[in-house]
C-alpha positions as CSV (number, residue, x, y, z in Angstrom):
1,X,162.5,35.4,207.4
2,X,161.8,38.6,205.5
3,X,158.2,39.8,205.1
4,X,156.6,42.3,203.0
5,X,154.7,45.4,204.8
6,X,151.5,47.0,203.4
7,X,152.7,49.7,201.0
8,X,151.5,52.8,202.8
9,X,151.9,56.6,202.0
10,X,152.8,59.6,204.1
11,X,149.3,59.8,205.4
12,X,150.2,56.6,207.2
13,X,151.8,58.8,209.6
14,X,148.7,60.4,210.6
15,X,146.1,57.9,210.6
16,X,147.6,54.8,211.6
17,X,146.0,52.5,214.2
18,X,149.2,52.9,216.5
19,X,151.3,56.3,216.5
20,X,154.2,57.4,219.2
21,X,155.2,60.8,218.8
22,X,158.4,62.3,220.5
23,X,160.2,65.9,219.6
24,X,163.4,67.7,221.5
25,X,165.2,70.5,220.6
26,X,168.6,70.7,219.6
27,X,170.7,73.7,218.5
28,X,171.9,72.7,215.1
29,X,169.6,75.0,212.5
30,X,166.6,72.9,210.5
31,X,169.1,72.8,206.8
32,X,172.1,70.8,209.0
33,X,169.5,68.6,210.7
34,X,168.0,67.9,207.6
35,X,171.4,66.7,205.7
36,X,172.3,64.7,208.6
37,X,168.9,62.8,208.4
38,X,168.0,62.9,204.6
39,X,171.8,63.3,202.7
40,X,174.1,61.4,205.2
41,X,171.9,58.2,205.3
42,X,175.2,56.2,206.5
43,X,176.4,58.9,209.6
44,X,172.8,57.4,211.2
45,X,174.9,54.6,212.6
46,X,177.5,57.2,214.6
47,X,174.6,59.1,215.7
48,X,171.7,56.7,216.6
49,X,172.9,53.8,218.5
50,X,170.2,51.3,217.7
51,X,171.4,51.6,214.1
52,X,173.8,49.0,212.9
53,X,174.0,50.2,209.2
54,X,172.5,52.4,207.2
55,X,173.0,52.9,203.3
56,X,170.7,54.1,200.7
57,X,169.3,52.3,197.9
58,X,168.6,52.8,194.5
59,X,169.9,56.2,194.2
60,X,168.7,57.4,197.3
61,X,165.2,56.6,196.9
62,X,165.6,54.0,199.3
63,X,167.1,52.9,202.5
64,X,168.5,49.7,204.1
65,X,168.7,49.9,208.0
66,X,170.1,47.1,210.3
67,X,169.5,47.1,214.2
68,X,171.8,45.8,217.2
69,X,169.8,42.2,217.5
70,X,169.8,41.4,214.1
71,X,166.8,43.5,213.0
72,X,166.9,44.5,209.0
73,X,164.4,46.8,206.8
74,X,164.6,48.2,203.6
75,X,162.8,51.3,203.4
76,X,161.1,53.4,200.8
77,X,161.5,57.4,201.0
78,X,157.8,59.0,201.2
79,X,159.2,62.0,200.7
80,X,162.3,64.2,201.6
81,X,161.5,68.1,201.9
82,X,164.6,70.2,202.9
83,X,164.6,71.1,205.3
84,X,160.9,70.4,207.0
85,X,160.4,67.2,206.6
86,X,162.1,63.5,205.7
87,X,159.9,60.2,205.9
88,X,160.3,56.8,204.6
89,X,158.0,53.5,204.8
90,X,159.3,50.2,205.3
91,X,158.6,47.4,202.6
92,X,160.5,44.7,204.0
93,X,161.8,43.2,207.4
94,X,162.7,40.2,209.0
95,X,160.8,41.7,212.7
96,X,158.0,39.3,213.3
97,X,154.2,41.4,214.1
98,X,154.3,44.9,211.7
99,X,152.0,44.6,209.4
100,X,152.7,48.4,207.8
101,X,155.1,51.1,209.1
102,X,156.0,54.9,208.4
103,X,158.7,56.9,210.1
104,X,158.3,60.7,210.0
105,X,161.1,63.1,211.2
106,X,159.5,66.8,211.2
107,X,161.8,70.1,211.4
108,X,160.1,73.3,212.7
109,X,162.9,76.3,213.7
110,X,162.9,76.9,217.3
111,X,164.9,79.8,218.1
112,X,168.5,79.6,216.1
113,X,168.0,75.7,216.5
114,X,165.4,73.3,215.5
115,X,162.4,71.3,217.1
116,X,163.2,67.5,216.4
117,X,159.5,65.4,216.0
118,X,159.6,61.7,215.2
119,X,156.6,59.8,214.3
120,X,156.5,56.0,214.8
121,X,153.2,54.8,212.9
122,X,152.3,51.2,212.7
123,X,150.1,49.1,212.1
124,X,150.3,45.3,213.3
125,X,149.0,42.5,215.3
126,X,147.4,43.0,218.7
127,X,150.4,41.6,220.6
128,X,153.0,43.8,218.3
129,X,151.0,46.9,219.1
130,X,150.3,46.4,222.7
131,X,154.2,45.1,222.6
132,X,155.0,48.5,221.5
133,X,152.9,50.8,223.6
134,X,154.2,49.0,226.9
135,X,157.9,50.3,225.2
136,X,156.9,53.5,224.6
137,X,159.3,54.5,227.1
138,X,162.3,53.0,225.7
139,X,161.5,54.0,222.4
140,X,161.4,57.6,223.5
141,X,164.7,56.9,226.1
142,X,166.6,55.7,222.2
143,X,164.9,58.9,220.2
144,X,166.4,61.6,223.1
145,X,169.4,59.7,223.6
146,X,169.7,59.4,219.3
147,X,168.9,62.9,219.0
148,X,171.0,64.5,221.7
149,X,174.0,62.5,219.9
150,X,172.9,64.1,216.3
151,X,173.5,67.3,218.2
152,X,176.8,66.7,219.4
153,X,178.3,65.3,216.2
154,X,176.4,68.7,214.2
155,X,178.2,70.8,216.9
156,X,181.6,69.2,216.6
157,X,181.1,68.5,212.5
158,X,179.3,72.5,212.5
159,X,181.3,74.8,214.8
């Protein structure tokens, strides 16, 4: 059963009741990390293995995402600044307990590569949130793991 979130901006990231953080570096420059998050919205399923499909909507101004376990949002884009920052809000999905979500990606350089942060801001029932902080781990275990691929396909797409 899809549900609709709380429309939220891009301060969502920063003030919501519930926010995991999680960066790594990885040696592709900020630009190429930026087109493989912002401009190649369907590579996300070769790259982050969580990630089922990915496609944009309405001319790239949205997002649908599908998870391994049946899990499906459509997305808004908050905003999409090359090649600092790319973050998106989810309208609708079928995952019982958010109430509002933003996902923030933020590029700094770091050296010749780039500094990788993700934010995961929420808002949601007690159970959802304290559901989520107990799987903080594993959400930062997917990030690395999802971020250490994204290096290895910009290496071998890059070189």
């Amino acid at each position: 059963m899809a549900r609709r979130l709380r429309p939220v901006g891009l301060d969502f990231a920063e003030t919501a009741p519930l926010r995991l953080v999680f960066a790594r570096e990885v040696a592709a420059p900020p630009e190429v990390v930026f087109r493989a998050l912002a401009e190649d919205v369907p590579g996300w399923s070769e790259w982050f293995s969580a990630v089922t499909l990915a496609r944009p909507t309405g001319d790239g101004s949205g997002r649908e995402i599908r998870l391994r376990g049946g899990t499906r949002f459509q997305e808004t884009v908050l905003v999409a600044e090359a090649p600092e920052i790319y973050a998106y809000r989810v309208d609708v999905s079928n995952a019982p307990g958010p109430r509002a979500l933003v996902e923030e990606w933020r590029l700094t350089p770091a050296g010749k590569g780039t500094r990788v942060q993700w934010t995961f801001a929420v808002d949601g029932a007690a159970p959802f949130r304290l559901a989520l902080k107990l799987g903080r781990a594993g959400l930062g275990r997917a990030f690395r793991q999802a971020v250490t691929a994204l290096d290895r396909r910009l290496a071998s797409t890059h070189a």
